[in-house]
N, C-alpha and C positions, 0 to 999 in steps of 0.2 A: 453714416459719416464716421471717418475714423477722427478719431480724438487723441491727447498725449498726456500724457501725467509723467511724472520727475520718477526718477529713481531715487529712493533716499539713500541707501546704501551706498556708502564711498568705498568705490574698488581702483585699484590701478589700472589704467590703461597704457599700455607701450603707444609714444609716440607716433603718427602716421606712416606708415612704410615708405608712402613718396614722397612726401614733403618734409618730413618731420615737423607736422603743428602738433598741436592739442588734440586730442579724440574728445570725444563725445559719445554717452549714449541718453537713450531716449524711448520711456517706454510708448505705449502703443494700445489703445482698446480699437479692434479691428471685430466690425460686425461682422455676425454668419448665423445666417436663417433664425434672426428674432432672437438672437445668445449675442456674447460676444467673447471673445478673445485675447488675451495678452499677448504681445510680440514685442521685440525689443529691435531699435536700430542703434548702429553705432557709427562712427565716424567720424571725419576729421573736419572742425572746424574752422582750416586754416584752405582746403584744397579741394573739398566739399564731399570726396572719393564716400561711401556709404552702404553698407550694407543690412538689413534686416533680416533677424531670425524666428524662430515661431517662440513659441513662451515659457522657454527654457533659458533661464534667465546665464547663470552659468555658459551655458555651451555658447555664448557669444562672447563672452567674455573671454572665453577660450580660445574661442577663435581668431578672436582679434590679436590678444596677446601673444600665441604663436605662431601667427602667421609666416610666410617664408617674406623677409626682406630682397 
C-alpha cells in the first residue's frame, strides 16, 4: 500500500502552467518486493493536473519549475 508523508523542506514552486493555482508536492513511500521507495508528486491544487517522479527529490522540483508554459 503506498502511503504519504509531508515534505518539510519549503521550496518554491511556480504557479500551475494552466490554471495558474497553488502547486503542491507530496512525498510518497511506494513498495517494491518487501523495501520501499521514496517518490515525490507534485501538482496543482487548484486544477488537479499532477505528476510523480522517482526519489530524486530535486529533479521534480525542477521540473515543475521549468517547465515550458
Amino acid at each position: 500500500m503506498v502511503g504519504t508523508f509531508e515534505v518539510d523542506e519549503k521550496i518554491y514552486l511556480e504557479p500551475c502552467p494552466f490554471c495558474g493555482g497553488e502547486a503542491y508536492i507530496t512525498g510518497l513511500f511506494i513498495p517494491v518486493n518487501g523495501d520501499e521507495i521514496n517518490a515525490y508528486a507534485v501538482g496543482c491544487e487548484k486544477c488537479g493536473i499532477s505528476f510523480m517522479e522517482d526519489w530524486i527529490y530535486d529533479n521534480i522540483v525542477k521540473k515543475w519549475n521549468t517547465r515550458i508554459q
